[in-house]
C-alpha positions in Angstrom: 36.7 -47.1 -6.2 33.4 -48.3 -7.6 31.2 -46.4 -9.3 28.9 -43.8 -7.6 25.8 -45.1 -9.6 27.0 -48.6 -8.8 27.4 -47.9 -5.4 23.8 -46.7 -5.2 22.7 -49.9 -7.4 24.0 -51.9 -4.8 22.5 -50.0 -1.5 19.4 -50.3 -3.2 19.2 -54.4 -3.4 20.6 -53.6 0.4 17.8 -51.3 1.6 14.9 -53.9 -0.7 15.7 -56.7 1.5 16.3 -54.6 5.0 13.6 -52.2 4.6 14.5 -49.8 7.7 13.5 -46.3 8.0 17.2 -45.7 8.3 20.3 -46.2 9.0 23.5 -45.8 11.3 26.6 -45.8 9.5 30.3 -45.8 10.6 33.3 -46.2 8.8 35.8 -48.7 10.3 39.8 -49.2 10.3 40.2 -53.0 8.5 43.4 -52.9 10.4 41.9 -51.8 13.8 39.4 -51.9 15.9 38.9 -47.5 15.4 36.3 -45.5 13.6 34.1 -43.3 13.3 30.0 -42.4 13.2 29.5 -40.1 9.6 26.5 -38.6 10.8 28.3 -37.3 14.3 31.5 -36.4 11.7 28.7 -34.2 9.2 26.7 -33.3 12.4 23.9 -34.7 11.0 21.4 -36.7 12.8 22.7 -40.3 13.7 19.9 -42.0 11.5 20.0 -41.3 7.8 17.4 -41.5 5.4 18.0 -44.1 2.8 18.2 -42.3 -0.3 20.4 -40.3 1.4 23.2 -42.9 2.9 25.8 -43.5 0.0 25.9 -39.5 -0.7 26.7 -38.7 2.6 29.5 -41.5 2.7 31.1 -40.1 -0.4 30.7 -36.7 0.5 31.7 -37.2 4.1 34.2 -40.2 4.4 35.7 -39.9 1.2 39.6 -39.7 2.5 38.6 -42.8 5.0 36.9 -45.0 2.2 40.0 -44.0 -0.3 42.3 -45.7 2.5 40.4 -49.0 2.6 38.1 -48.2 5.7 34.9 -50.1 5.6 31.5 -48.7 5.7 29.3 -50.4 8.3 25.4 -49.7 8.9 23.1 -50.7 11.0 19.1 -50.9 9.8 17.2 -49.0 12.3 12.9 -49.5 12.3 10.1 -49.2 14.1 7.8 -51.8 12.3 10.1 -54.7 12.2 13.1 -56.4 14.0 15.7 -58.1 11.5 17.9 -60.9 13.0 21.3 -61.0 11.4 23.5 -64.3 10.9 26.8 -63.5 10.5 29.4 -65.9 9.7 27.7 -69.0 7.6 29.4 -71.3 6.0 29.4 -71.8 2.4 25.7 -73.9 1.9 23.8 -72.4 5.1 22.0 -70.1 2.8 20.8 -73.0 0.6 19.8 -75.3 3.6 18.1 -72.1 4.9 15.7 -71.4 2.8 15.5 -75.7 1.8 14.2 -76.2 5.2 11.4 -73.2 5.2 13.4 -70.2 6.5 12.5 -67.5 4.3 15.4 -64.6 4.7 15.0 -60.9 3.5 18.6 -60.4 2.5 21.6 -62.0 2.3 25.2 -60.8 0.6 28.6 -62.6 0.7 31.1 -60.2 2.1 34.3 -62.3 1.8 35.4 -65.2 0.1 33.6 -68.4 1.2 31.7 -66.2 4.0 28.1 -64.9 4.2 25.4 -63.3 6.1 21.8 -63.4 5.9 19.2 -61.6 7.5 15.5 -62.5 8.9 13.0 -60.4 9.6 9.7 -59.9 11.1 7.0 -57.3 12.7 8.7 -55.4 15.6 9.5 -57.5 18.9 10.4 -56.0 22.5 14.4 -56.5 23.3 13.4 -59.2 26.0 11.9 -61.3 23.3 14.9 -60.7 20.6 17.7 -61.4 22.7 16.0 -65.1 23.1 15.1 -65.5 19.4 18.3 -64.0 18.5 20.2 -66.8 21.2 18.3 -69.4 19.2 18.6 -68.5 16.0 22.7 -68.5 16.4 22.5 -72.1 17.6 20.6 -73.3 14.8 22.4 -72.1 11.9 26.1 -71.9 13.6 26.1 -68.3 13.0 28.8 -65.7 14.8 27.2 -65.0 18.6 29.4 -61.6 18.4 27.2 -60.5 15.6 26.0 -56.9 16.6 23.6 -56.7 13.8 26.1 -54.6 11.8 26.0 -54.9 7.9 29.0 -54.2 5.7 27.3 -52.1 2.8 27.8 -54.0 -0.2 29.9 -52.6 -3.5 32.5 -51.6 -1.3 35.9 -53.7 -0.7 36.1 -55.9 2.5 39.6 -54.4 2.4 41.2 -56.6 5.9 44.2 -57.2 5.0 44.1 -61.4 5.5 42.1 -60.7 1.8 44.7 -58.7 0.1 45.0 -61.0 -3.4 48.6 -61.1 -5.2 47.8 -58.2 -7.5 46.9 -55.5 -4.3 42.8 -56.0 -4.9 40.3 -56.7 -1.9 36.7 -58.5 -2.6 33.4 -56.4 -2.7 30.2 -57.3 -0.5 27.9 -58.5 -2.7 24.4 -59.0 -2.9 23.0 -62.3 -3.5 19.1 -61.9 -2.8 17.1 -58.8 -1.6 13.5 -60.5 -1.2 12.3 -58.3 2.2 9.9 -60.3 3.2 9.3 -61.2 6.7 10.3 -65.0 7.5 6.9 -67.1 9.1 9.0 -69.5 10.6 11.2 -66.8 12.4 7.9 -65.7 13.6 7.0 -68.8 14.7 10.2 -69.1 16.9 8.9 -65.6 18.1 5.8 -66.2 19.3 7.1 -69.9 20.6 9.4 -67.6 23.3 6.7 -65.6 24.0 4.8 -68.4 24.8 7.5 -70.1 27.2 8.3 -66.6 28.9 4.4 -66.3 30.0 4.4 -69.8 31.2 7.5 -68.9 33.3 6.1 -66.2 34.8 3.1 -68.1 35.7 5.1 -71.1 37.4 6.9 -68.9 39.5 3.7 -67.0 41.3 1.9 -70.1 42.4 3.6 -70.5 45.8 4.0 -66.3 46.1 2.4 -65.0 49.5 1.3 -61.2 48.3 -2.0 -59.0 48.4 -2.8 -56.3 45.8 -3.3 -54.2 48.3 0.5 -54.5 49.6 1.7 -52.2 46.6 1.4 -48.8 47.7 5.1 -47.8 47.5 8.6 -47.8 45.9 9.5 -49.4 49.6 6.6 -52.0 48.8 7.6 -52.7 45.4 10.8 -54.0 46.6 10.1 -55.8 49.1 7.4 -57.4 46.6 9.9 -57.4 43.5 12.5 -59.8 46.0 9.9 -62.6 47.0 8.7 -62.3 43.4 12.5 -62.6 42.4 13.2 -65.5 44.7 10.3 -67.9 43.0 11.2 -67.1 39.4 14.9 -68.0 40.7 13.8 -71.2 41.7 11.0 -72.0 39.0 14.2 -72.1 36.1 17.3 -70.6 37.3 19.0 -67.4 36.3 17.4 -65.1 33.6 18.8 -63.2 31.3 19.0 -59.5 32.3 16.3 -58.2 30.0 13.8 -61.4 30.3 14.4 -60.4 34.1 12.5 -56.8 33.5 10.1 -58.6 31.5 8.9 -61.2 34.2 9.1 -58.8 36.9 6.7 -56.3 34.7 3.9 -58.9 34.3 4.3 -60.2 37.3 3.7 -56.6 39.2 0.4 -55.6 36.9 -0.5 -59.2 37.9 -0.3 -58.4 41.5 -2.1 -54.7 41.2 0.9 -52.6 40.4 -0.1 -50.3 37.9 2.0 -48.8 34.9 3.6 -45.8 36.8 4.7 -48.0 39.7 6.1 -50.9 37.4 8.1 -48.1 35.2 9.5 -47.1 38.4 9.8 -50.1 39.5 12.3 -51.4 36.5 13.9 -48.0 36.6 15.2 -48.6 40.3 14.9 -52.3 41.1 16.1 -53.8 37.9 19.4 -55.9 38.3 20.6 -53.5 35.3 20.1 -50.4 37.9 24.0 -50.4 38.1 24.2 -49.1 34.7 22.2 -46.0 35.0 25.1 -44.1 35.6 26.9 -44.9 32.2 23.6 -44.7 30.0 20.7 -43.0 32.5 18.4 -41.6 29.8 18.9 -44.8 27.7 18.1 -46.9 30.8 14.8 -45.2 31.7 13.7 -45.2 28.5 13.9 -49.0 28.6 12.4 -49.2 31.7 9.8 -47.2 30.4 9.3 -49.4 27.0 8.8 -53.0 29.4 6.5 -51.1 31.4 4.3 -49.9 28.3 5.0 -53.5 26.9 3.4 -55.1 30.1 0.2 -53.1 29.8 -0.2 -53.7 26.1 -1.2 -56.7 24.3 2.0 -58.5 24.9 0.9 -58.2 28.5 -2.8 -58.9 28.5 -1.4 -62.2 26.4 1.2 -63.1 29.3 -1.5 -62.4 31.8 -4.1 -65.1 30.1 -1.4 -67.8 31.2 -1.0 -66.1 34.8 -4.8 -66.0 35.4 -4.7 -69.9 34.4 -2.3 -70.4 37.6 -3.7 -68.5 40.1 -6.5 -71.3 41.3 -3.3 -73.0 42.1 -1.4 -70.0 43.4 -4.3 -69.5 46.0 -4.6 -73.3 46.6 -1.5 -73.5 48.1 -1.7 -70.1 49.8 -4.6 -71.0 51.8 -2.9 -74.3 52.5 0.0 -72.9 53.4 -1.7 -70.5 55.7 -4.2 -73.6 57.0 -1.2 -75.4 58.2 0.4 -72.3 60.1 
């Protein structure tokens, strides 16, 4: 095994570029799809502070890492969202950063294979998953990336890299800038933009008052007509986008906060997972609704405001005509 004080060189160039608060770390089989969470095996708190990660790893999975088992963390923040690429090909980095993409970390963790890492200031999970989409397409990157990390200056010890003498490579490092990436930012806000506009298409032709919201019975009766136009403005949404739409659409109609958290909570086409994650689900529910009555909102509300000369247009002629 390395070196404990290169082990701890190496999590530092790790923790430079990701710049998390902390991290979740588990140590998996090579061999298998088992493992195990270090924190829940210490019972210590699932985030770990980052001076603290490659202690607890040696003091806590030392038998696992002496068998070949891989440690595996995931950055957790709450200033900024970090985009992983798993999987390029040898070059991607290169024509990365040749063509303006400015990553904040990037290690080579087997022969020939790399990942890099882009970051920028916190985004809401609708808008990730869509960058996140988009980002895999451009660069050809692995779409079962889970934004996992192996932790470089330990082996990649599968067994398809055994060489002829019993060794395995080590992650390693190649550049630890953390900055945030402009044109990963760029992308963001594009999405942002394109949601908004969505949201607006799809009200123009909606026949709703304000004063219709009153209660959880209202709201969904309002959330299906609201459903059935953003259906039919571009098709099938992804689950979380859904939430999104739905939130800004609802404050655009006079829902307030409390009624749209409830709203996503019991109306959402994710409802059906509730009972496998309940708290984790309201939470979410709860984090869209803040998100639709923050800045984010009042920004997809500009483009809503822009439509509804034409929403009312056709209302009235719609209603003219009955």
């Amino acid at each position: 095994m390395t070196k404990i004080y290169d082990l701890k060189a190496a999590f530092s160039h790790f923790h430079a570029g990701m710049q998390a608060d902390g991290y979740s770390v588990t140590l998996r089989d090579p061999t298998s799809a088992s493992g195990f969470n270090i924190s829940k095996r210490a019972g210590l708190p699932d985030v770990i502070t980052p001076g603290d990660v490659i202690d607890i790893l040696l003091r806590f999975g030392f038998s696992a890492l002496a068998q070949g088992w891989s440690p595996i963390a995931r950055p957790r923040s709450a200033s900024r969202t970090i985009f992983q690429l798993d999987d390029l090909q040898p070059g991607a980095i290169e024509s990365m950063i040749e063509h303006g993409w400015r990553p904040c970390y990037t290690q080579q963790t087997s022969p020939g294979k790399c990942q890099a890492a882009l970051a920028v200031d916190h985004v809401d999970d609708v808008i990730r998953l869509e960058v996140r989409r988009r980002l895999i397409a451009i660069f050809r990157a692995d779409p079962g990336a889970t934004g996992a990390y192996r932790l470089p200056g330990f082996q990649n010890a599968k067994p398809k890299y055994r060489a002829d003498d019993g060794s395995y490579p080590r992650v390693t490092p190649l550049s630890w800038s953390g900055e945030t990436c402009l044109k990963t930012a760029l992308l963001v806000e594009q999405v942002m933009a394109e949601i908004a506009e969505k949201a607006a298409v799809s009200v123009r032709h909606v026949d709703l008052d304000p004063d219709d919201i009153a209660t959880l019975d209202d709201l969904a009766a309002a959330w299906q007509r609201l459903e059935h136009h953003a259906y039919r403005a571009y098709g099938p949404l992804w689950k979380s986008e859904h939430d999104w739409l739905m939130a800004v659409m609802l404050r655009y109609f006079g829902a307030v906060e409390d009624e749209v958290r409830e709203a996503l909570t019991y109306l959402s086409p994710r409802h059906s997972f509730r009972s496998k994650n309940e708290g984790g689900f309201e939470r979410a529910a709860a984090i869209t609704a803040d998100r639709a009555f923050g800045d984010a909102g009042d920004e997809a509300l500009e483009s809503l405001v822009n439509f509804r000369w034409l929403w009312e247009r056709d209302f009235h002629d719609e209603k003219g005509a009955a």
